[in-house]
C-alpha positions as protocol buffer text, in pm:
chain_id: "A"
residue {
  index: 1
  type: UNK
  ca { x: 4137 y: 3207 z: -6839 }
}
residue {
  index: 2
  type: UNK
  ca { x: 4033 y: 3440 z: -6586 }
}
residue {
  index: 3
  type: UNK
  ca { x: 3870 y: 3748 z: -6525 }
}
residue {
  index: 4
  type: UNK
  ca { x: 4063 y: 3997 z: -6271 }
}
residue {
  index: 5
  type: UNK
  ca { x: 3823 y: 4269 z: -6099 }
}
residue {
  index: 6
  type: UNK
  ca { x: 4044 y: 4632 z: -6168 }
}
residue {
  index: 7
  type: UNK
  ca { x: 4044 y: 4899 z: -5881 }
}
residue {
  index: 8
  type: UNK
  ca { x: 4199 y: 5195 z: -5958 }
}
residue {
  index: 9
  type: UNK
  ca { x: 4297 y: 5379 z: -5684 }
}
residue {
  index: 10
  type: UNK
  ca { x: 4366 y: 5770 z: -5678 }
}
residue {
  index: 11
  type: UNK
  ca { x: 4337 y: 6019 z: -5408 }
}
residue {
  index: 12
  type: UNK
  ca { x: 4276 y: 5707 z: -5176 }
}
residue {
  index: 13
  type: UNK
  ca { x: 3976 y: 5625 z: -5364 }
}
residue {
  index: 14
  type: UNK
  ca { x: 3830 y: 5342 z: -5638 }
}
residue {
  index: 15
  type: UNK
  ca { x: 3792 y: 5523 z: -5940 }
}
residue {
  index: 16
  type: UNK
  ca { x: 3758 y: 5503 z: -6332 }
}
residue {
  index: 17
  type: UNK
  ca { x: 3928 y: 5616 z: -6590 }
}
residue {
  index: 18
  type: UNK
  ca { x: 3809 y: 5716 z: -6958 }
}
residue {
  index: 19
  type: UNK
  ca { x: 4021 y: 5641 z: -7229 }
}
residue {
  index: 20
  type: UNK
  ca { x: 4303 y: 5690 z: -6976 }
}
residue {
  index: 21
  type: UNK
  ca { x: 4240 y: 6038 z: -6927 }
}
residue {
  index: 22
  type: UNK
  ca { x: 4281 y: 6178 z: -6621 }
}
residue {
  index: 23
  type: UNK
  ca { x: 4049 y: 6504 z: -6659 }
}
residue {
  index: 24
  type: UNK
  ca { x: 3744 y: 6207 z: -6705 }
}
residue {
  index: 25
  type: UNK
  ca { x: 3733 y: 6016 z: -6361 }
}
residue {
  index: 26
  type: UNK
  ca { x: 3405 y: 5849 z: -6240 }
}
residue {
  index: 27
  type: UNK
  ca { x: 3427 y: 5794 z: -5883 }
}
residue {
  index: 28
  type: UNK
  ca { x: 3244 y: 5455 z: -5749 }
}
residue {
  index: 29
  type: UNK
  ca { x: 3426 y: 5354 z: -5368 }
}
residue {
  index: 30
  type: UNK
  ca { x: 3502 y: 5641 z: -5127 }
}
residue {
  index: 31
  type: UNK
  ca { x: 3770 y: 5362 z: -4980 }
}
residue {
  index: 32
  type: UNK
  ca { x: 3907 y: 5090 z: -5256 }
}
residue {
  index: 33
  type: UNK
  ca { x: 3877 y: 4821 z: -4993 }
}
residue {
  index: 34
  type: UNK
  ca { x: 3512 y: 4856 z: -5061 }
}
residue {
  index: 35
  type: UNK
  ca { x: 3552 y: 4716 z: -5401 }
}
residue {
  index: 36
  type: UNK
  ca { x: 3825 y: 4462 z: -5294 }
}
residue {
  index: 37
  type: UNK
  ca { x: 3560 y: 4302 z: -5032 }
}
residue {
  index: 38
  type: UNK
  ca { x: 3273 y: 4317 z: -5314 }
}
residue {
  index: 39
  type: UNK
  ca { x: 3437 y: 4102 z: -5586 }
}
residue {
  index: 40
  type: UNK
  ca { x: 3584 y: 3869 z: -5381 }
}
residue {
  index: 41
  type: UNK
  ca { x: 3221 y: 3804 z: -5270 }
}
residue {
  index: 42
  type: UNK
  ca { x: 3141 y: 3773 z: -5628 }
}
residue {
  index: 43
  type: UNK
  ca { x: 3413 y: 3509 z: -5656 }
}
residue {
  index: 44
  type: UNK
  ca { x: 3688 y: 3674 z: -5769 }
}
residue {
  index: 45
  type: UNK
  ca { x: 3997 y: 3434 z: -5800 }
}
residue {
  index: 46
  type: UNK
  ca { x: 4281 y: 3734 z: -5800 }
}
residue {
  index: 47
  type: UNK
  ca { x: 4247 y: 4109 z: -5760 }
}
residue {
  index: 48
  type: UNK
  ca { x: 4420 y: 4356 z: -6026 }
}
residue {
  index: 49
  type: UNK
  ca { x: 4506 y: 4687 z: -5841 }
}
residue {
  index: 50
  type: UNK
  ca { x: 4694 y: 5041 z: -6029 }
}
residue {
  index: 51
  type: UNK
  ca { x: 4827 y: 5332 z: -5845 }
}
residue {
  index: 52
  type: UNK
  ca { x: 4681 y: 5594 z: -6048 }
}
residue {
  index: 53
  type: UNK
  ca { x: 4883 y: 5890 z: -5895 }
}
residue {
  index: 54
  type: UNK
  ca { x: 5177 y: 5657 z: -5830 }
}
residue {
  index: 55
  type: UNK
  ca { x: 5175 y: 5584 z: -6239 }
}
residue {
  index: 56
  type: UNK
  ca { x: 5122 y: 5942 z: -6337 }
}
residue {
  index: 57
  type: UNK
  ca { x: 5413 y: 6058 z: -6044 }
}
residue {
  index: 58
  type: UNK
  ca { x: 5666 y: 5814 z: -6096 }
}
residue {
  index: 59
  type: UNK
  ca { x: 5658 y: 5658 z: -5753 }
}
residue {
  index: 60
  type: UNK
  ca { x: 5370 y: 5455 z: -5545 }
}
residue {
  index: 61
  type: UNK
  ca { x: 5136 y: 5677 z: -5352 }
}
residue {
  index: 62
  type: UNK
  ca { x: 4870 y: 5432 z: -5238 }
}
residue {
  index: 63
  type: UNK
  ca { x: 5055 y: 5174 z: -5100 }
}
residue {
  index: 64
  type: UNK
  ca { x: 4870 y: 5161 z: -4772 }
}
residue {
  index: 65
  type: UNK
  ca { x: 4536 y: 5123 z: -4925 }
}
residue {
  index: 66
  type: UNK
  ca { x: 4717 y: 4832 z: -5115 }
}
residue {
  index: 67
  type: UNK
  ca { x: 4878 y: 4687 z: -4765 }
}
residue {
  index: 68
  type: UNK
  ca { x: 4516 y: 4707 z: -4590 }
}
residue {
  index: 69
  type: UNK
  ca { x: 4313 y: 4514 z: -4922 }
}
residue {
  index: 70
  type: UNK
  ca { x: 4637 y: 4236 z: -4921 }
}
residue {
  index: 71
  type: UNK
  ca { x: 4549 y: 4186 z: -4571 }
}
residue {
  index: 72
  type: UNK
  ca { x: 4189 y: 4188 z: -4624 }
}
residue {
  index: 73
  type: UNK
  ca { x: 4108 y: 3959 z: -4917 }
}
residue {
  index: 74
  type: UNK
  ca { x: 4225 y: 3586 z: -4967 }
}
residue {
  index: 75
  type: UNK
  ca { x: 4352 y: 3596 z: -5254 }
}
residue {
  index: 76
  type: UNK
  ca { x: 4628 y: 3731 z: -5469 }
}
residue {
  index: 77
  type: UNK
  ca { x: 4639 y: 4093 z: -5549 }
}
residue {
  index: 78
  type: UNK
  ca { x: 4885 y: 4232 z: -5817 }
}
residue {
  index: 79
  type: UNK
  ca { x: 4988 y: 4624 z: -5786 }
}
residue {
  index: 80
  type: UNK
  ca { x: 5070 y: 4863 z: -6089 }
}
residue {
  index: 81
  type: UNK
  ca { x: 5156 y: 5192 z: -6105 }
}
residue {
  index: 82
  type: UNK
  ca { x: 5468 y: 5415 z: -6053 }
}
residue {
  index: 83
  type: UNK
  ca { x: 5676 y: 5061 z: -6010 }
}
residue {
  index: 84
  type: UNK
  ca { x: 6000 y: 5189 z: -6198 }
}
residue {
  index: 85
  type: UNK
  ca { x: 6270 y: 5116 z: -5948 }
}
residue {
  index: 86
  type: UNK
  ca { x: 6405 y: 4826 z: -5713 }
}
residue {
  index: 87
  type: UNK
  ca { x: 6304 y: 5031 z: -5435 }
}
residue {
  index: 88
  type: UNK
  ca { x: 5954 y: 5044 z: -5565 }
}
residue {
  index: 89
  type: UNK
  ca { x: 5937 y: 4692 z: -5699 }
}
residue {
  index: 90
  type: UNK
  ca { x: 5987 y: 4513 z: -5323 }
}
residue {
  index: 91
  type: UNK
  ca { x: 5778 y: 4810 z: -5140 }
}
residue {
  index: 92
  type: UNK
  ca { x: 5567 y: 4669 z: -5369 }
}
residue {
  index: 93
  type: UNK
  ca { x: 5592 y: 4284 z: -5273 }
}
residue {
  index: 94
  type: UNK
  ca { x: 5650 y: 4415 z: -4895 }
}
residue {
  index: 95
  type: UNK
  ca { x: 5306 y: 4557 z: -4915 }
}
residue {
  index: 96
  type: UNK
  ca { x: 5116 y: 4228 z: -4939 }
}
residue {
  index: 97
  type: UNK
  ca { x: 5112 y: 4204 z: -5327 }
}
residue {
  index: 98
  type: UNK
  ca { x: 5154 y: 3851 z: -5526 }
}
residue {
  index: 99
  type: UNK
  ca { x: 5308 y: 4019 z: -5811 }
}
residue {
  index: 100
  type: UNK
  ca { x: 5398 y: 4366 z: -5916 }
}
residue {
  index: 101
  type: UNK
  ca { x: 5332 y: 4533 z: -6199 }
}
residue {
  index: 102
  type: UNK
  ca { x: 5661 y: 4742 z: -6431 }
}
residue {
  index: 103
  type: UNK
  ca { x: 5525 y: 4937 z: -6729 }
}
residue {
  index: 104
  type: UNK
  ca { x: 5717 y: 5305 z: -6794 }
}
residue {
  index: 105
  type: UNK
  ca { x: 6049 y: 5168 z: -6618 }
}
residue {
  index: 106
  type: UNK
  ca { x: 6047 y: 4802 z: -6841 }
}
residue {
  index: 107
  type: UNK
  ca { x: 6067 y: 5049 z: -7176 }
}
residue {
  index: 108
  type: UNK
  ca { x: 6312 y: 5307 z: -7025 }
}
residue {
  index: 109
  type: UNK
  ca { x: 6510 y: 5043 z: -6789 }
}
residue {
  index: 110
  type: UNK
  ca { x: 6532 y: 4689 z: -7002 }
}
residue {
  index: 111
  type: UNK
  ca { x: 6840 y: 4594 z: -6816 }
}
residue {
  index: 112
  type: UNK
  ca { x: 6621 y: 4623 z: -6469 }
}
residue {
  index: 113
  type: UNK
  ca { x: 6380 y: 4413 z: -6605 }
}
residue {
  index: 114
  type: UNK
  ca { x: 6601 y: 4160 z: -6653 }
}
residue {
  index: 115
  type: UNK
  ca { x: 6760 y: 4161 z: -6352 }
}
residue {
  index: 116
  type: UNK
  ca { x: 6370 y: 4193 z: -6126 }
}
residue {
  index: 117
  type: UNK
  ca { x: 6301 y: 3834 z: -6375 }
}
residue {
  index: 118
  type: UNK
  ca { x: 6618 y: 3654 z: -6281 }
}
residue {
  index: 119
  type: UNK
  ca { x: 6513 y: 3743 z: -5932 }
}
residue {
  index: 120
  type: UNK
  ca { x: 6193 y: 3686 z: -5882 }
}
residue {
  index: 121
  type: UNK
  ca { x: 6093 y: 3484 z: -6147 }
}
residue {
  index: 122
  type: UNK
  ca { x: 5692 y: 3526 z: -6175 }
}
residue {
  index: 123
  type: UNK
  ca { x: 5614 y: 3765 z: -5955 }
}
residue {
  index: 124
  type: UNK
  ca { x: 5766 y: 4030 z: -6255 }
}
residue {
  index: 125
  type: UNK
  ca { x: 5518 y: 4119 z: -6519 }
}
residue {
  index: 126
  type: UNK
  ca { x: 5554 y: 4384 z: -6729 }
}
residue {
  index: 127
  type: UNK
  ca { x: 5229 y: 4584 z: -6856 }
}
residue {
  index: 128
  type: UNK
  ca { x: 5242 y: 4702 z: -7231 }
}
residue {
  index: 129
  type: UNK
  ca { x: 4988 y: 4999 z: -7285 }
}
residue {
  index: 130
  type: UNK
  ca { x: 4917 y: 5135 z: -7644 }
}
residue {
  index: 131
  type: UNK
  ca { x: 4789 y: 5451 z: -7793 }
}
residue {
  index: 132
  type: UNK
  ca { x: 4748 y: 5456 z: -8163 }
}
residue {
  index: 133
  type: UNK
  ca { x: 4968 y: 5148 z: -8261 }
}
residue {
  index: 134
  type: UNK
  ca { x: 5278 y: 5274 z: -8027 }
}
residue {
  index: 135
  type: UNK
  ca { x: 5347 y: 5227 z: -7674 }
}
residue {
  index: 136
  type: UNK
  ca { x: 5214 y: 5502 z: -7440 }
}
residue {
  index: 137
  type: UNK
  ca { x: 5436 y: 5567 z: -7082 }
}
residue {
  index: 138
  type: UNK
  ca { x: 5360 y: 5772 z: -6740 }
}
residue {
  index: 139
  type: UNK
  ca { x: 4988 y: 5721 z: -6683 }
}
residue {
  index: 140
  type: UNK
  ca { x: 4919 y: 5720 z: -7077 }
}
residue {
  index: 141
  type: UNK
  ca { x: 5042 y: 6037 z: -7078 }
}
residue {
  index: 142
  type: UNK
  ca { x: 5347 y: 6001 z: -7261 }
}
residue {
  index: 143
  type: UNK
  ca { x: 5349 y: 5883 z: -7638 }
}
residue {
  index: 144
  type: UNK
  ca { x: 5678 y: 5670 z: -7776 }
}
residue {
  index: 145
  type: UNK
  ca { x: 5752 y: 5528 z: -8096 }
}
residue {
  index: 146
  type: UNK
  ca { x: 5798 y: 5198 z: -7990 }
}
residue {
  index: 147
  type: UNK
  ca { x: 5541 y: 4931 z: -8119 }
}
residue {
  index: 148
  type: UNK
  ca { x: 5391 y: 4675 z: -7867 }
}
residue {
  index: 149
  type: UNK
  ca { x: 5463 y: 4382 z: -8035 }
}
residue {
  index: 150
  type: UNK
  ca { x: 5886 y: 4481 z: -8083 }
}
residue {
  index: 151
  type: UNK
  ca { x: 5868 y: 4595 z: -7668 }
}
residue {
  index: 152
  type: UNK
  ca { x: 5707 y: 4226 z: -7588 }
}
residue {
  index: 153
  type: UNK
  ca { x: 5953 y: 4007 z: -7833 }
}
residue {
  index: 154
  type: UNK
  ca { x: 6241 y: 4205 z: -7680 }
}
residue {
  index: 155
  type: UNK
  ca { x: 6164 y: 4174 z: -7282 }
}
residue {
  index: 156
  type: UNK
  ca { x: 6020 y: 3796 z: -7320 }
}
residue {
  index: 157
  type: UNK
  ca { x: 6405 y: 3729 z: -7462 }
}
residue {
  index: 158
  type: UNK
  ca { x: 6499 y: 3909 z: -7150 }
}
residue {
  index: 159
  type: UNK
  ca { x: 6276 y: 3692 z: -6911 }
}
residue {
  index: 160
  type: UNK
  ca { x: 5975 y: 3842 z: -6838 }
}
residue {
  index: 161
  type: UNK
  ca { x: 5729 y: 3514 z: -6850 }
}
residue {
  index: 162
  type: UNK
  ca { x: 5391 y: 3739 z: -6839 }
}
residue {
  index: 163
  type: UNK
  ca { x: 5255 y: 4045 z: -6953 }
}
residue {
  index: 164
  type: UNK
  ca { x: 4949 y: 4268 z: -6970 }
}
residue {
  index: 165
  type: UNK
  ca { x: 4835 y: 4428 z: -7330 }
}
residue {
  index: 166
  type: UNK
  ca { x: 4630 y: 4747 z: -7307 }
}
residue {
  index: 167
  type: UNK
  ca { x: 4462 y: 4934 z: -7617 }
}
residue {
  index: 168
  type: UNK
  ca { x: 4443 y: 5298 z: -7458 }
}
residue {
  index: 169
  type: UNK
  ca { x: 4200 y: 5425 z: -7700 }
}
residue {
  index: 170
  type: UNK
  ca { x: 3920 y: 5157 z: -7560 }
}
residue {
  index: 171
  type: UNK
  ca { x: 3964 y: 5137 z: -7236 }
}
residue {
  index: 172
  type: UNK
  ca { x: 3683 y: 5242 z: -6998 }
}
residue {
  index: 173
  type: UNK
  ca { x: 3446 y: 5263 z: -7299 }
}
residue {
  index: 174
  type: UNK
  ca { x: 3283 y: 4964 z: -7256 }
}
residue {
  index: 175
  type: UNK
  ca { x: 3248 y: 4926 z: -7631 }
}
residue {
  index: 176
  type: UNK
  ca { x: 3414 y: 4608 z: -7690 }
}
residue {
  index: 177
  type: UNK
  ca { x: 3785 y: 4477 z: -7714 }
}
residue {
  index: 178
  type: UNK
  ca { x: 4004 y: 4532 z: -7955 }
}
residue {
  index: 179
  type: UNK
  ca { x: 4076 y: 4191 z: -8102 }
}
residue {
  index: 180
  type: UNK
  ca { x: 4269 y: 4252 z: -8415 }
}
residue {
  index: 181
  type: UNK
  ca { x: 4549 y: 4435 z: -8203 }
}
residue {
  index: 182
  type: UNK
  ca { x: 4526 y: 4194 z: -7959 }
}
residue {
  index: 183
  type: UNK
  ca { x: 4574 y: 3841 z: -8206 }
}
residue {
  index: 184
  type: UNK
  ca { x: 4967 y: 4072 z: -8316 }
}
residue {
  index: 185
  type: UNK
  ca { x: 5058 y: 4056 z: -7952 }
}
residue {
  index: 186
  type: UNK
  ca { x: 4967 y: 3744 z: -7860 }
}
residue {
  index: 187
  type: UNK
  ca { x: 5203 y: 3627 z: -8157 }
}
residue {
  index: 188
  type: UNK
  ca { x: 5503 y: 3809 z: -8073 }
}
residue {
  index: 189
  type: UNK
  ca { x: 5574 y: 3621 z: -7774 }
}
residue {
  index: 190
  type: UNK
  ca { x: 5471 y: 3259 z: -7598 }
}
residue {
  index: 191
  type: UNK
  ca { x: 5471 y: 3435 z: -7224 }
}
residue {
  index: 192
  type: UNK
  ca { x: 5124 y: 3450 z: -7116 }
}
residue {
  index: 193
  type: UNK
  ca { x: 4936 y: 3706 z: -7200 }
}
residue {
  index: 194
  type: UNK
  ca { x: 4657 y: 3938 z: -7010 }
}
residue {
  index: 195
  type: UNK
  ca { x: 4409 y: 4155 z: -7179 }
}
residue {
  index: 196
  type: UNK
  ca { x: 4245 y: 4461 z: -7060 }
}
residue {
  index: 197
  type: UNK
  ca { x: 4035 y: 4755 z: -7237 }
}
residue {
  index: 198
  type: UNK
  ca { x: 3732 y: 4792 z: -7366 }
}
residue {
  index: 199
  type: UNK
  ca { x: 3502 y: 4494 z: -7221 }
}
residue {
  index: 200
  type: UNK
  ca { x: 3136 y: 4578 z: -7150 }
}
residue {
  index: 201
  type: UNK
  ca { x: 2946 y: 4274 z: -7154 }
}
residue {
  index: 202
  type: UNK
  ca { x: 2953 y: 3871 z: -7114 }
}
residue {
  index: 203
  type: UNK
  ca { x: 2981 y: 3871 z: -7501 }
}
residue {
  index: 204
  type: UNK
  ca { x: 3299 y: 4076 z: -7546 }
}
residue {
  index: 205
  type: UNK
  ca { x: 3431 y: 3756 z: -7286 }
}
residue {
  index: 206
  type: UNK
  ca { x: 3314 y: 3521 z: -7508 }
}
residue {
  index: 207
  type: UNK
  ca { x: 3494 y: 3728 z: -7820 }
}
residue {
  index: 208
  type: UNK
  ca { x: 3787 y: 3695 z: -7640 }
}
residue {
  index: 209
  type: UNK
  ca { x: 3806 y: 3310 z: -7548 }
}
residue {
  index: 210
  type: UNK
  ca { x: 3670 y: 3243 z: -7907 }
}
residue {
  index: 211
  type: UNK
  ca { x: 4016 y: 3350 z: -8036 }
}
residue {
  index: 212
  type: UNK
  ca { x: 4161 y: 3080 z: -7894 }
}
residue {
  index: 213
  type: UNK
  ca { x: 4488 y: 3246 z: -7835 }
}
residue {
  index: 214
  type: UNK
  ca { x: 4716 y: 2940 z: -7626 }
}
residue {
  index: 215
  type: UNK
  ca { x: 4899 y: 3203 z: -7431 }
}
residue {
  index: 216
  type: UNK
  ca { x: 4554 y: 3407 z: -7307 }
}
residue {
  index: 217
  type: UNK
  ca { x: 4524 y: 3372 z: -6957 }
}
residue {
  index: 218
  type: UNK
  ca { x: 4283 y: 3641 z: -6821 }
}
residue {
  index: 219
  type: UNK
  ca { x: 4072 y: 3928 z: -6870 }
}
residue {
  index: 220
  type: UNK
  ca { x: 4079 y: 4264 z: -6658 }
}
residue {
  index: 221
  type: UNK
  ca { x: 3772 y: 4400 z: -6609 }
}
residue {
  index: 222
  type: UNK
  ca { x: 3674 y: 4735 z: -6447 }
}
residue {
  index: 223
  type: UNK
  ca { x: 3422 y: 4975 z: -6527 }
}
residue {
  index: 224
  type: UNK
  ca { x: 3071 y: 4678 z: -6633 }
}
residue {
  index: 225
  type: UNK
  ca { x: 3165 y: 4534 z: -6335 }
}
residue {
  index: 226
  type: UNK
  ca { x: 3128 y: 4856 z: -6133 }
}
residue {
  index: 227
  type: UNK
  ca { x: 2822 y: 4932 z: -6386 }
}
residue {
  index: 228
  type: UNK
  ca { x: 2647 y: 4591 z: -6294 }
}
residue {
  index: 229
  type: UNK
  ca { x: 2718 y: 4476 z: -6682 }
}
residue {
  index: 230
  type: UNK
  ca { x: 2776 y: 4157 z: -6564 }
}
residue {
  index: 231
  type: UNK
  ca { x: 2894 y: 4005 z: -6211 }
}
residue {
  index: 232
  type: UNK
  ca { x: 3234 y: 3880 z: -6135 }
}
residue {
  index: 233
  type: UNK
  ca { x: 3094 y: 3462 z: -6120 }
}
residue {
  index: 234
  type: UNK
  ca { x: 2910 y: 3545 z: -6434 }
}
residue {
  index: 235
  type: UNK
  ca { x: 3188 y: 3646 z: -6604 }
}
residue {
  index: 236
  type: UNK
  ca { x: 3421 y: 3392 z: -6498 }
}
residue {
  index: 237
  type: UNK
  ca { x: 3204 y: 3138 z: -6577 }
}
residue {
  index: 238
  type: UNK
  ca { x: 3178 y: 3302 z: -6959 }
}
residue {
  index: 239
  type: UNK
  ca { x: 3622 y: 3259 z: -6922 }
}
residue {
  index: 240
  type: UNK
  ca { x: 3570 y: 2911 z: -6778 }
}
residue {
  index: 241
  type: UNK
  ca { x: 3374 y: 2787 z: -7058 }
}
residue {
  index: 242
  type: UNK
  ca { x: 3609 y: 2933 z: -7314 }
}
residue {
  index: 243
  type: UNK
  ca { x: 3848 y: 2683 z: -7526 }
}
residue {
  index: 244
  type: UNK
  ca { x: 4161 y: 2681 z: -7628 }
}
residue {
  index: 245
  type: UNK
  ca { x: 4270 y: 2952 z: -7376 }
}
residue {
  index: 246
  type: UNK
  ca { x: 4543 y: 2894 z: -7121 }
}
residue {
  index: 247
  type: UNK
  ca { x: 4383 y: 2786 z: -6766 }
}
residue {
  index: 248
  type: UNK
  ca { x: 4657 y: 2756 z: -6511 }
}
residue {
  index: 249
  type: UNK
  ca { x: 4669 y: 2981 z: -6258 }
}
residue {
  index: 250
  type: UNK
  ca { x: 4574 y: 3368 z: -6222 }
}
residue {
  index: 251
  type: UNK
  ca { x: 4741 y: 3642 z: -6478 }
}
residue {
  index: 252
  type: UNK
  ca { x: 4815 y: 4023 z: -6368 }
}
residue {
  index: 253
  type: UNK
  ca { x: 4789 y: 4361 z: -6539 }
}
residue {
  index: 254
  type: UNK
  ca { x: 4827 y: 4718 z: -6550 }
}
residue {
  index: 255
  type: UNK
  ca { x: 4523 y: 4857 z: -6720 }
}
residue {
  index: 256
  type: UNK
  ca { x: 4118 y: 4814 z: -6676 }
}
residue {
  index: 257
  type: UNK
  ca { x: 3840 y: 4737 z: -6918 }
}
């Protein structure tokens, strides 16, 4: 497993999210390259970035600030956020990013999906947010009845080899993850598998490698690493340590803890 750094970026700034609500932003890098540079220092293996206006617009604002921390850091950066086209997917890819991130346009567009993971193989992963047991689209700001669990089976029969799983109602609360939700996912399909909500401290890391879930491959983390919870080595180190979780390489994502 492990642990991707989040930076949110809206208005051209690193920012944080409460509970997905965009009325309840906490501010912490005037420029998100900031935050790129600081947990790479830390030892961060792969950067998770989201488009905050591009998610809640339908199209990516911030690519530049993503084109300037590709070309910064040395490692790989994966971009959600607004991603609902093919125009937008390789804008995406053209902007520096190692993979790019579909969430709204995989529910609305299966066939698209399909047709990004015949293409590009890995580089396509699809981010599954939820909001009271059903999937939530457009920045979280949009409710379906669609359950996580039927929207993963159906795209990993379509392709899509990776995935991020996001409980809306935890996220940026720091308050731990939730692990019940997260043990249905992880059986609904054998793609791997990337968490992100809720995680506040190097114990909520260790809850999550204890499950020993084979298709777990990483943790996003946002809002105790900004709030000096934990650093980015510690937590790694927590993930490294961890059995039974899936080890191979870096996983991507869509929402922050």
């Amino acid at each position: 497993m492990i642990l991707l750094p989040a930076i949110d970026i809206r208005d051209g700034r690193a920012v944080r999210l409460l509970r997905g609500d965009f009325d309840r932003e906490t501010v912490y890098d005037a420029d998100p390259i900031d935050a790129a540079r600081r947990w790479v220092d830390q030892g961060a293996r792969f950067l998770h970035l989201v488009d905050l206006d591009g998610a809640r617009e339908g199209a990516p604002r911030n690519l530049e600030h993503v084109r300037r921390i590709a070309a910064e850091v040395d490692v790989g950066v994966q971009l959600g956020g607004g991603l609902r086209d093919v125009e937008s997917f390789v804008a995406a890819l053209d902007a520096g990013v190692e993979r790019a991130i579909l969430g709204t346009g995989a529910l609305e567009r299966p066939a698209l999906v399909e047709e990004l993971a015949a293409e590009y193989g890995d580089r396509v992963v699809v981010s599954v947010d939820a909001r009271g047991g059903r999937v939530a689209i457009a920045g979280w700001e949009q409710h379906t009845e669609v359950e996580p669990t039927e929207l993963i089976a159906s795209l990993s029969a379509r392709g899509v080899g990776r995935f991020v799983y996001t409980p809306v109602e935890v996220d940026g609360t720091m308050r731990g993850p939730g692990l019940d939700d997260l043990r249905e996912v992880a059986a609904a399909t054998d793609a791997e598998l990337i968490y992100s909500g809720g995680v506040g401290s190097l114990d909520d890391l260790q809850a999550l490698g204890d499950l020993g879930l084979a298709n777990l491959g990483g943790a996003i983390v946002g809002r105790a690493l900004y709030e000096t919870r934990f650093t980015v080595a510690e937590g790694q180190a927590i993930l490294d340590g961890a059995g039974g979780t899936r080890s191979d390489g870096p996983g991507d994502g869509a929402g922050d803890g």
